[in-house]
N, C-alpha and C positions, 0 to 999 in steps of 0.2 A: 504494500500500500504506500510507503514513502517514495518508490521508486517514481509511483505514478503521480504520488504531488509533485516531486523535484521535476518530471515529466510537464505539467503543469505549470507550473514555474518557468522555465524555461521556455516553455513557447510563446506565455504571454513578455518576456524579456524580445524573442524574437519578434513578435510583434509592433513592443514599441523602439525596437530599432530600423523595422523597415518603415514606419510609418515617421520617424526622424530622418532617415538616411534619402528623404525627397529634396534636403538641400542638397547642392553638389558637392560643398567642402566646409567642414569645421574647423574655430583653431579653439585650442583648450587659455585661457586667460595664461599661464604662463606661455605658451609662443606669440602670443599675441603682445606682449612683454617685452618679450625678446623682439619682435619684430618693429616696435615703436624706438626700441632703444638703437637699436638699429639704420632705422630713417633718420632720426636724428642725428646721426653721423656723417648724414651724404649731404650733397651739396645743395642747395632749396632748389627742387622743381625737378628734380632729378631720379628720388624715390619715393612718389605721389603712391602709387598701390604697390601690391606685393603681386606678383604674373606665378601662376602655380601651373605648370603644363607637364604632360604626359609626350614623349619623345622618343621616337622608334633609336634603339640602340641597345647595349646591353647585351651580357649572353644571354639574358629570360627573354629578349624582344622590348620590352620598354626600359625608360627608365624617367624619373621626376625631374624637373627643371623648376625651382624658387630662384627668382630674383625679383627685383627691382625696377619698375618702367617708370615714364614719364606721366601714365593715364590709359584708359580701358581704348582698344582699337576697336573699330566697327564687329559688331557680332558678339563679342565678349559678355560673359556673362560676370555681373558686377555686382560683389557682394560686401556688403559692413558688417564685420565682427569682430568686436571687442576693441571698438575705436580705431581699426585697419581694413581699411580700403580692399582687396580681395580680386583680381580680374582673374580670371579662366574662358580659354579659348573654345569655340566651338566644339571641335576636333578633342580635345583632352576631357571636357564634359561627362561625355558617358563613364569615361576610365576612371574617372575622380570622387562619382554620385557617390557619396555618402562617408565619403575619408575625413578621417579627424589628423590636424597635424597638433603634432605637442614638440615642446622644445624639453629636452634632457639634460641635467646637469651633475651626472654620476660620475664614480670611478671608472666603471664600467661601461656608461655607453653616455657619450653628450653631443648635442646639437638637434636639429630639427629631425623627426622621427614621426610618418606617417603609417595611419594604419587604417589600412585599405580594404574593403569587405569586399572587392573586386577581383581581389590577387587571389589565383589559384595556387600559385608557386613562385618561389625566389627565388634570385642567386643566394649563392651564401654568403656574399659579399654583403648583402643588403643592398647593393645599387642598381638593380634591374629585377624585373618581375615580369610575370605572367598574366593575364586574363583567358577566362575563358575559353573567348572566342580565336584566339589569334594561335598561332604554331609554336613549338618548344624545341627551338634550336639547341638546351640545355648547355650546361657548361662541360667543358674538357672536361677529364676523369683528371689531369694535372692543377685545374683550378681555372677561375672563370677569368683571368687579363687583369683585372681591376689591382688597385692596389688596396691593401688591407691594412 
């Protein structure tokens, strides 16, 4: 009988995460932190939103691209969260729907660290991923190029 509440439990969790995950992209208040501290480094006018894109490359077949733009270009999908600005392109949209990025400050693992409900599989680098729909070039059996 517990098996079947924890059963219960868990799909109403799944539920209100598909019913959250209809924005494209989340930041968690600390990368949003990090991201203001950030713009205020760069020159005025220079780093107006944060550009979050998805970029054929990698041995998984993608991989993420955060920087910095001037302002949202035509088609962009343009988002405010947590007092930062947010553009995503067309094309990266689908691959993004419903990622939370957080910014990390461990011994263990620091910088910006997204987590994707789209990703089927990773490198083990962490810098390239999978969806779905797309082909699994997989990495070498010697390791996937990247540096570690």
């Amino acid at each position: 009988m517990l098996h079947s509440e924890t059963s219960t439990e868990e799909a109403e969790e799944t539920v209100a995460t598909v019913e959250q995950g209809t924005q494209i992209v989340s930041l968690t208040e600390t990368a949003a932190a990090k991201i203001r501290e950030l713009q205020s480094e760069e020159p005025d006018g220079e780093a107006s939103v944060l550009r979050i894109a998805v970029q054929g490359g990698g041995c998984s077949g993608f991989e993420y691209a955060l920087g910095f733009d001037r302002g949202p270009q035509d088609g962009d999908h343009e988002l405010s969260l947590h007092g930062v600005t947010v553009v995503v392109d067309p094309f990266s949209a689908p691959y993004l729907k419903g990622a939370t990025i957080d910014f990390l400050s461990g011994l263990q693992e620091s910088g910006f660290k997204i987590d994707n409900p789209n990703v089927v599989s990773a490198c083990g680098c962490g810098s390239s991923f999978q969806v779905a729909d797309g082909e699994d070039p997989g990495c070498a059996s010697s390791g996937c190029g990247h540096a570690h």
